[in-house]
C-alpha positions as CSV (number, residue, x, y, z in Angstrom):
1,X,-10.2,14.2,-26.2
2,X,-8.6,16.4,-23.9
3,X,-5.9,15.8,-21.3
4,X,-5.5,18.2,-17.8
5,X,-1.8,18.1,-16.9
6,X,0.7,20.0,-15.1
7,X,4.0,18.5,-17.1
8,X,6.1,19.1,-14.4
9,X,4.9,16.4,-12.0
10,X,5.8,12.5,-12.4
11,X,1.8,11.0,-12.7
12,X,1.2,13.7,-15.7
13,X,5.0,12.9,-17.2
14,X,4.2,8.8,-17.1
15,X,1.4,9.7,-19.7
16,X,3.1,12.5,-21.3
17,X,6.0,9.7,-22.2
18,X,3.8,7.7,-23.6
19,X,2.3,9.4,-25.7
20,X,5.0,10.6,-26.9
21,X,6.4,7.1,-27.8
22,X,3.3,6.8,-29.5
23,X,3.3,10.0,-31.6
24,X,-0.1,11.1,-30.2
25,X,-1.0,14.6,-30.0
26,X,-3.4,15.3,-27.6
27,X,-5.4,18.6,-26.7
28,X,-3.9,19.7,-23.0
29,X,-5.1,21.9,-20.3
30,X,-2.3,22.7,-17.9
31,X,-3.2,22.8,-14.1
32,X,-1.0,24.3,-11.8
33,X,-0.7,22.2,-9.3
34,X,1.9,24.6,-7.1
35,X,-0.5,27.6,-8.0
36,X,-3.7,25.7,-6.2
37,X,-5.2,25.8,-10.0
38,X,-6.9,22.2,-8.8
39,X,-8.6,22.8,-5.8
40,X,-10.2,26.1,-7.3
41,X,-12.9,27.1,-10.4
42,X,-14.8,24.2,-12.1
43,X,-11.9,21.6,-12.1
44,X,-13.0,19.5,-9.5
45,X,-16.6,19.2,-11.1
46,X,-14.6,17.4,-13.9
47,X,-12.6,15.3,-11.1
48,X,-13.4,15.6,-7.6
49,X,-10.5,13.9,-6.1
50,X,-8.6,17.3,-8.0
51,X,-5.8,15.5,-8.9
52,X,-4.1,15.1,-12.5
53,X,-3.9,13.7,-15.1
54,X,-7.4,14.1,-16.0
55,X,-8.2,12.6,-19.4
56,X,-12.0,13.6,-21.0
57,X,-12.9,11.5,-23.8
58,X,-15.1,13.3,-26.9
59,X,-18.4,11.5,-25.0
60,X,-17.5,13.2,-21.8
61,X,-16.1,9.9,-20.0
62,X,-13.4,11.1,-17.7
63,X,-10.5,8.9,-16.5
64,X,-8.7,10.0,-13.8
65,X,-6.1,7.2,-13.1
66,X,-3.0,6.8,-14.4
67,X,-3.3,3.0,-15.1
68,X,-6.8,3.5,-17.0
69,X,-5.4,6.2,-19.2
70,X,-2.5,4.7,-19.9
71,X,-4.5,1.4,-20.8
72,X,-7.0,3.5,-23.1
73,X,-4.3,4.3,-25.1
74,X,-3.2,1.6,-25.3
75,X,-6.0,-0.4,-26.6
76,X,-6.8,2.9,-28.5
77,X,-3.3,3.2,-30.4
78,X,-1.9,-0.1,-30.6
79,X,0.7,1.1,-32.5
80,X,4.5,1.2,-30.8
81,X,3.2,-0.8,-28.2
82,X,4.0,0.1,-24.5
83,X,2.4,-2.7,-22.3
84,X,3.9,-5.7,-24.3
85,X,2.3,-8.7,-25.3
86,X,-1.4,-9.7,-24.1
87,X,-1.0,-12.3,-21.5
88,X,2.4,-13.0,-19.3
89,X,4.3,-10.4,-20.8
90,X,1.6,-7.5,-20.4
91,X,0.9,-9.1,-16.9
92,X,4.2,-8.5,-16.0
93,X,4.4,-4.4,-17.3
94,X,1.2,-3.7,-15.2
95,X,2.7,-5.6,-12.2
96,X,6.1,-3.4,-12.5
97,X,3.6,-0.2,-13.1
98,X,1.9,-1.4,-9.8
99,X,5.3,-2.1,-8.5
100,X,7.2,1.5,-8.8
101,X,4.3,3.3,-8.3
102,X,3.8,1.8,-4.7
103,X,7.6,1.7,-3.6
104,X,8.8,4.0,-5.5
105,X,7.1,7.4,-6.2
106,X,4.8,7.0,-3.3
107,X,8.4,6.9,-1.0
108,X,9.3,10.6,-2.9
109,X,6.0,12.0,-2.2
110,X,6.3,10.6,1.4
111,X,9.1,12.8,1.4
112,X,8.4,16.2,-1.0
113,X,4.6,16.6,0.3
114,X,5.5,16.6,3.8
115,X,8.7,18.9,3.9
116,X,7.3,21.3,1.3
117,X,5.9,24.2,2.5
118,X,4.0,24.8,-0.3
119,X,2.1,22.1,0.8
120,X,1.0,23.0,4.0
121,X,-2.3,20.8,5.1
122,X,-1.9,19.2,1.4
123,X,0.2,15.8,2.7
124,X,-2.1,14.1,0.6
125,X,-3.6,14.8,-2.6
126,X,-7.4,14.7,-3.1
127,X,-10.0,17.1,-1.5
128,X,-9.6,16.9,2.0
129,X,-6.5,18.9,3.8
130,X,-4.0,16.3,5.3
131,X,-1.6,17.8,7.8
132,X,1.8,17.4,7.3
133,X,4.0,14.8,9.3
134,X,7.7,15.8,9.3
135,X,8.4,12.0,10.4
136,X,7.3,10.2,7.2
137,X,10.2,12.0,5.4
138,X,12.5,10.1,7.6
139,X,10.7,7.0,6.4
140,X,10.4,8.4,2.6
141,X,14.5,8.7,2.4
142,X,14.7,5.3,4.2
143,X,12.4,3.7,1.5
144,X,13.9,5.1,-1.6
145,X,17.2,3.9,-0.2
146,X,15.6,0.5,-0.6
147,X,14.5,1.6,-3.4
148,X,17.6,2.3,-5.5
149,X,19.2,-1.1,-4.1
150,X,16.4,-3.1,-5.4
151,X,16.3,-1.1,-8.8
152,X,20.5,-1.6,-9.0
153,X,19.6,-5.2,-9.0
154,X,17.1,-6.0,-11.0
155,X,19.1,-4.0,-14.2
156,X,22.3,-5.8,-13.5
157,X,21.6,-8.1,-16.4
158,X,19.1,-6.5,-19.0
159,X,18.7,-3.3,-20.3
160,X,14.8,-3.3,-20.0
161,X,12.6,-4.1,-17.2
162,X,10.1,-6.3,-19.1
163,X,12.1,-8.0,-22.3
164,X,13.9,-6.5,-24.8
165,X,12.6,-3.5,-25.7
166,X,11.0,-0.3,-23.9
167,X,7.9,-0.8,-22.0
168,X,5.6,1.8,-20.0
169,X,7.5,0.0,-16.9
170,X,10.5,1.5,-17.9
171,X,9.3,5.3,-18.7
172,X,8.1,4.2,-15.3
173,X,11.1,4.1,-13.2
174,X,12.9,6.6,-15.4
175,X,9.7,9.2,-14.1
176,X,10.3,7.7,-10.3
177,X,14.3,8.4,-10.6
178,X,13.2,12.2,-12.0
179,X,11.0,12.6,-9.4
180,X,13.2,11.7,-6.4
181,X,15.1,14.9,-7.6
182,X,11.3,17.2,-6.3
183,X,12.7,15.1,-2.1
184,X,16.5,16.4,-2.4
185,X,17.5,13.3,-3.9
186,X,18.4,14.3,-7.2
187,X,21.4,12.1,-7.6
188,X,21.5,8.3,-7.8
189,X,24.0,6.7,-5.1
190,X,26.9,5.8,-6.4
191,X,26.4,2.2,-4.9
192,X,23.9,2.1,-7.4
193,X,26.3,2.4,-10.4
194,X,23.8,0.3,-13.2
195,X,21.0,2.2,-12.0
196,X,23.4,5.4,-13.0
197,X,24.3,4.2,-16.0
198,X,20.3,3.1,-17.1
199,X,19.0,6.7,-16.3
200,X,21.5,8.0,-17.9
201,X,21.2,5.9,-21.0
202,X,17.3,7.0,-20.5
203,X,17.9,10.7,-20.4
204,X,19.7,10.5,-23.8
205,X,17.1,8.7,-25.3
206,X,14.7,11.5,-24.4
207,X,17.0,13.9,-25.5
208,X,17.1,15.5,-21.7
């Protein structure tokens, strides 16, 4: 099993997290994302949307989502479990998974891709150049606002997004909160003082 990566960015760092939770030690291939290292050579005969994290399994099988690696390993390494109970409680990890991913880190990249200028006709991952729009990071910094507020809220009362213990929803959010740091936004409001307080709480756990 190998795993292409570049550490650095959130979708390779949601797995990365998880397996370390797991204690899994997994062959990786780093992929510069910033260096063009996806878009060039042989990598996107292994995945042609070029994007990572890129996952090969011994027979060759290559997953190139988030969700379905994350799920693998799951099933795979039950052990320290990350996506909670089967039924209502696992239910509920994948919807907040689905949840941050869409309103969340999609708002950041909304914001890094197209201000970047390393990523000039790359607004869009996969294999086909996408200008640049200088108006969506308007709307990126407008959506993470929302963001935080609705994060702030939801940990008023709980210390975990899903019961009482660490889930893959909460490495989640604490990847989404790192991330905003790529768009400018590297510190949480300060009318978001339980969101503060969880990321900080977070960034100890990970010794960080």
């Amino acid at each position: 099993m190998k795993l292409y990566s570049y550490d650095f960015a959130p979708n390779p760092r949601r797995v990365l997290l998880h397996l370390k939770h797991k204690g899994i030690e997994v062959e990786t291939i780093q992929v510069d994302l910033l260096k063009g290292e996806h878009l060039v050579g042989d990598f996107g005969k292994i995945n042609p949307d070029m994007t990572v994290p890129l996952l090969v399994l011994d027979d060759g099988t290559a997953l190139t989502e988030v969700i379905g690696i994350l799920s693998y390993l799951e099933d795979t390494y039950p052990e320290n479990a990350l996506f909670g109970e089967p039924g209502v409680e696992r239910a509920k990890v994948m919807s907040w998974c689905h949840r941050l991913f869409m309103q969340g880190l999609t708002a950041v990249a909304e914001i890094f891709r197209n201000g970047n200028p390393a990523f000039k006709d790359r607004g869009m991952p996969g294999p086909i150049n996408m200008p640049q729009l200088p108006e969506l990071i308007t709307r990126g910094n407008l959506r993470l606002d929302a963001f935080f507020a609705n994060m702030d809220k939801e940990l008023q009362d709980r210390d975990f997004l899903v019961g009482n213990k660490l889930t893959q929803a909460d490495i989640d959010l604490y990847v989404t909160l790192g991330f905003a740091g790529w768009a400018g936004r590297r510190q949480i409001p300060d009318s978001c003082p339980r969101l503060q307080a969880w990321f900080a709480d977070m960034k100890t756990r990970y010794g960080e």
